[in-house]
C-alpha positions in Angstrom: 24.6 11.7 22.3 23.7 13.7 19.2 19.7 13.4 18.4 20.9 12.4 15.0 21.3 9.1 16.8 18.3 8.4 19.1 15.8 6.3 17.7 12.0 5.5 18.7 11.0 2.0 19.4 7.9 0.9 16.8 5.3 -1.9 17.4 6.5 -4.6 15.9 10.3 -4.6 16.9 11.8 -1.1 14.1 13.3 1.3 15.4 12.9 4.9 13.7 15.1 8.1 14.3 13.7 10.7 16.2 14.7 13.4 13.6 14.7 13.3 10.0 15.0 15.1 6.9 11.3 16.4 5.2 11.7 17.2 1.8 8.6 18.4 0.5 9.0 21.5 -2.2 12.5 19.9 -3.0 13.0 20.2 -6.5 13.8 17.0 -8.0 16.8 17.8 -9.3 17.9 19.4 -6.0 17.1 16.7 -4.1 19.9 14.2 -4.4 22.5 17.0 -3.4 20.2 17.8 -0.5 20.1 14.4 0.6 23.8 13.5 0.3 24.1 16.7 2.6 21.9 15.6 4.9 23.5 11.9 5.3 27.0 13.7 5.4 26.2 15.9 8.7 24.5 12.6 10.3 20.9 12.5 9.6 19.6 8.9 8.6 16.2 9.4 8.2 14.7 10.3 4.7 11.3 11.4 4.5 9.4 11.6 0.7 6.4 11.2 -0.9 5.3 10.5 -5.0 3.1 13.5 -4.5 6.4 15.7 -4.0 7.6 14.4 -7.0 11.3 13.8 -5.8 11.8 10.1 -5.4 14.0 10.2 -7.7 16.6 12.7 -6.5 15.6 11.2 -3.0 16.8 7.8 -4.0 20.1 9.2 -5.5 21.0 11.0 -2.8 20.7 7.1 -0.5 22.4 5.7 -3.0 25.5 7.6 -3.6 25.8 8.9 0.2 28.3 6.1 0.9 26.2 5.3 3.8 25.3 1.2 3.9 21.9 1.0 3.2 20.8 -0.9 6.5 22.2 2.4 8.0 19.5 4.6 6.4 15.4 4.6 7.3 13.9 6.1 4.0 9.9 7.1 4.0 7.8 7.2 1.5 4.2 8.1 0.9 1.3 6.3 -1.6 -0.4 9.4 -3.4 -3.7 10.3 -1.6 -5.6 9.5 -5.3 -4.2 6.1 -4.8 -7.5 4.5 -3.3 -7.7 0.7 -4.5 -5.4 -2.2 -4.1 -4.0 -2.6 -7.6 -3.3 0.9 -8.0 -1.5 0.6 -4.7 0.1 -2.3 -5.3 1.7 -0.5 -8.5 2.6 2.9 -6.4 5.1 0.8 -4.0 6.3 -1.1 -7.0 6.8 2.6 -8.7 8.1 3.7 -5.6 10.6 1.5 -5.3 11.9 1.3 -9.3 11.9 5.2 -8.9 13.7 5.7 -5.8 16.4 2.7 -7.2 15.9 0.9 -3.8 15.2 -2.9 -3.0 13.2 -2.2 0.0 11.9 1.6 2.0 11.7 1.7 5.8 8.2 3.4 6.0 5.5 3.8 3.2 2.4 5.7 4.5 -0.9 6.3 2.7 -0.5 10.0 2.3 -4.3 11.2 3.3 -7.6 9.5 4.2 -9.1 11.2 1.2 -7.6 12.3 -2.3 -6.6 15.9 -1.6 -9.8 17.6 -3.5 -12.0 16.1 -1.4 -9.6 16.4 1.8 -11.9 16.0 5.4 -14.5 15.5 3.1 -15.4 12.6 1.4 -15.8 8.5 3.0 -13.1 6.7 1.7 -13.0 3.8 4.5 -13.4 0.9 2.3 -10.9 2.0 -0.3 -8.7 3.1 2.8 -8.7 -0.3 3.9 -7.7 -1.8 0.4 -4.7 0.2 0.4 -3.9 -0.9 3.5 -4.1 -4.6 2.5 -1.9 -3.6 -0.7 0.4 -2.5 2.0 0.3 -5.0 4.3 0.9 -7.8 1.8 4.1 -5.5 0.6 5.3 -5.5 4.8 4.9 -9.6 4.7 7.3 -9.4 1.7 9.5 -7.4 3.2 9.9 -5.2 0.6 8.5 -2.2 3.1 9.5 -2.8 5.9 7.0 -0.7 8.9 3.8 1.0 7.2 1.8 3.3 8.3 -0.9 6.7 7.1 -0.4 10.2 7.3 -3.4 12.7 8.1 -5.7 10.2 9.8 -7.6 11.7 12.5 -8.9 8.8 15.0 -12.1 8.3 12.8 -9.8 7.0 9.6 -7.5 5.4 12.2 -10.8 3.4 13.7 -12.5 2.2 10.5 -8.4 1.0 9.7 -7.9 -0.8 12.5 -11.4 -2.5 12.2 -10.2 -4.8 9.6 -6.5 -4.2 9.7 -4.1 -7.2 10.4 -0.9 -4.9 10.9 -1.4 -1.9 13.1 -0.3 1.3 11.6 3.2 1.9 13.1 2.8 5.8 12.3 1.2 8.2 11.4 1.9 11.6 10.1 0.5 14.5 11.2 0.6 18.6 10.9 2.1 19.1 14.7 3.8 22.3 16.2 4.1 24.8 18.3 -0.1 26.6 17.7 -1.1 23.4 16.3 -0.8 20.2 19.0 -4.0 17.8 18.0 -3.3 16.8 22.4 -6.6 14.2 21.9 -5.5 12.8 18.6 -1.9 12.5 19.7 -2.9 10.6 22.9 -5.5 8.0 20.5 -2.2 6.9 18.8 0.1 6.6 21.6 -3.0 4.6 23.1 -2.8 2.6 20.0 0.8 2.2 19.9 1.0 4.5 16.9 4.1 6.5 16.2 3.1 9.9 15.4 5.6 11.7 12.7 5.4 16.0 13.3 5.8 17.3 9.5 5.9 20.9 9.6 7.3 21.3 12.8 8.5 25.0 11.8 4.6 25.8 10.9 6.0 25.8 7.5 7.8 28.8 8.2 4.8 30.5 9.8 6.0 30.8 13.2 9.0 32.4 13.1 7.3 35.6 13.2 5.5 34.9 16.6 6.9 37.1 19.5 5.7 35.0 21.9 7.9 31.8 20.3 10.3 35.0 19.7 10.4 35.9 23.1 10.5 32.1 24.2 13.5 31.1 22.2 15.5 34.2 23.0 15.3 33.0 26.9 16.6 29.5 26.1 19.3 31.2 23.6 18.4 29.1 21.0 16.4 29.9 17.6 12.7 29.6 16.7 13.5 26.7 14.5 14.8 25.0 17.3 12.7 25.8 20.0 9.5 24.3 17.7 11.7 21.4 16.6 12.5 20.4 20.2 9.0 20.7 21.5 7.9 17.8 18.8 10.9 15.5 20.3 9.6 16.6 23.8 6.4 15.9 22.5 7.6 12.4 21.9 7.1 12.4 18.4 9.5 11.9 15.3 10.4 15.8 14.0 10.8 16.4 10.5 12.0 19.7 9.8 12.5 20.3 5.6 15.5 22.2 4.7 17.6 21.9 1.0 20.2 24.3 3.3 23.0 22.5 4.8 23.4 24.9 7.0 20.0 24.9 8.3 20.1 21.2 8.4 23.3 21.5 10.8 21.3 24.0 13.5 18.1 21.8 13.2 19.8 19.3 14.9 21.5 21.3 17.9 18.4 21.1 20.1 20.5 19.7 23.2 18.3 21.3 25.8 15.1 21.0 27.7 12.1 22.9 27.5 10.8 23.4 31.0 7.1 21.6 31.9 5.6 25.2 32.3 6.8 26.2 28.6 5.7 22.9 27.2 2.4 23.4 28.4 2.2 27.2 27.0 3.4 25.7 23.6 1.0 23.3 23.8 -2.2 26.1 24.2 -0.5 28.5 21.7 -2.5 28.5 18.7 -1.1 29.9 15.9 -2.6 28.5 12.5 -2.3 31.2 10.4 0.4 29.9 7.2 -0.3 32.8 4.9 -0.2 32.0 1.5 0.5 28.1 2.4 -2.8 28.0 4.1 -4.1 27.2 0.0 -2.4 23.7 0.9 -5.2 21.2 1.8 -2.9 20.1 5.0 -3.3 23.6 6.3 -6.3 24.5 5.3 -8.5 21.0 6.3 -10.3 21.5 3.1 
């Protein structure tokens, strides 16, 4: 069975695919084409954000796919500036007229703190309205599972406090260097679905002889040596690729990483992502 069609069970009865799609730095008008690729070789789960300023194409690319919508799980993420209800409640209405869609699969708050202030600043309470924002927006139907992205268990704790829906996912920076074990083991305690964005290192690892050396002994490449440690891991992988080609060997990762690699993986830690590191999601700050 192709990974393409494995799913995850969420709290609450969804299902989510195990990979998807990430299409951060997508141009928008690249987007659409990228997508339609992407639904064309098999993938079915779409992963955006407003911040990445591609709903639009994103939502194209669903649309004309020829792929019933039921068929599809589209993400989507509330800018991390977005912190009070009414301006939430607008983002998923935006989201939604943008994207051309009646409902989205997933709609996460995209960080605990706007991104200047990123690990910084206590935004709890407004946290928590833009959780009720989505909330009432999951009752409707109109998202259908909801969750954050960037939470560490501190945010997740001072959510679930008051929350009446708990976060089906969340979305973290996981891969091969960079496995948050502790944080990753809160959520699963939690019954939160952890999403890996990133799960090349943004690009950064494929330079790293040992992940080199590693991949060359499972005949495989790094790409998808990193991308099956996430699944192993047990979370959702969402490698980003506008190359269809790319997007064709991201998903050939039929093969198991041994308990002794997983764990070496696992201690690697290899956080060094060169001129992305001026990205607050790589940086912390």
């Amino acid at each position: 069975m192709s990974i393409l069609t494995e799913t995850y069970p969420l709290t609450g009865g969804a299902r989510i695919p195990r990979l998807g799609l990430g299409t951060w730095f997508i141009d928008d008008d690249k987007a659409a084409d990228a997508v339609r690729s992407a639904i064309g070789i098999g993938y079915r789960h779409i992963d955006t954000a407003q911040a990445y300023g591609n709903e639009r194409g994103v939502g194209e690319g669903v649309r004309t796919a020829g792929i019933p919508r039921e068929e599809l799980f589209v993400s989507t993420k509330i800018a991390a500036e977005v912190k009070d209800y009414e301006s939430a409640v607008a983002a998923i209405q935006e989201s939604l007229e943008t994207m051309g869609l009646d409902h989205i699969d997933l709609m996460l708050i995209h960080a605990p703190q706007p991104w200047a202030e990123f690990r910084t600043g206590d935004y709890a309470e407004e946290n928590r309205e833009v959780w009720r924002a989505l909330e009432e927006a999951h009752r409707a139907g109109t998202v259908r599972t909801i969750g954050v992205s960037n939470f560490l268990r501190s945010d997740l704790e001072d959510l679930l406090e008051h929350a009446e829906v708990v976060p089906h996912v969340n979305q973290l920076l996981v891969h091969a260097g960079n496995t948050p074990r502790e944080l990753l083991e809160f959520c699963a305690a939690k019954g939160i679905r952890v999403q890996a964005y990133s799960p090349i290192a943004h690009g950064a690892i494929l330079d790293n002889a040992r992940v080199q050396a590693m991949a060359e002994r499972y005949g495989v490449s790094v790409p998808q040596l990193c991308i099956r440690y996430t699944l192993q891991l047990g979370t959702v992988s969402l490698p980003k690729t506008a190359n269809p080609e790319h997007m064709r060997t991201n998903v050939d990762v039929d093969f198991e990483i041994s308990a002794e690699d997983m764990a070496a993986l696992e201690e690697l830690d290899a956080r060094d992502y060169g001129e992305h590191a001026a990205f607050p999601v790589y940086s912390g700050k």
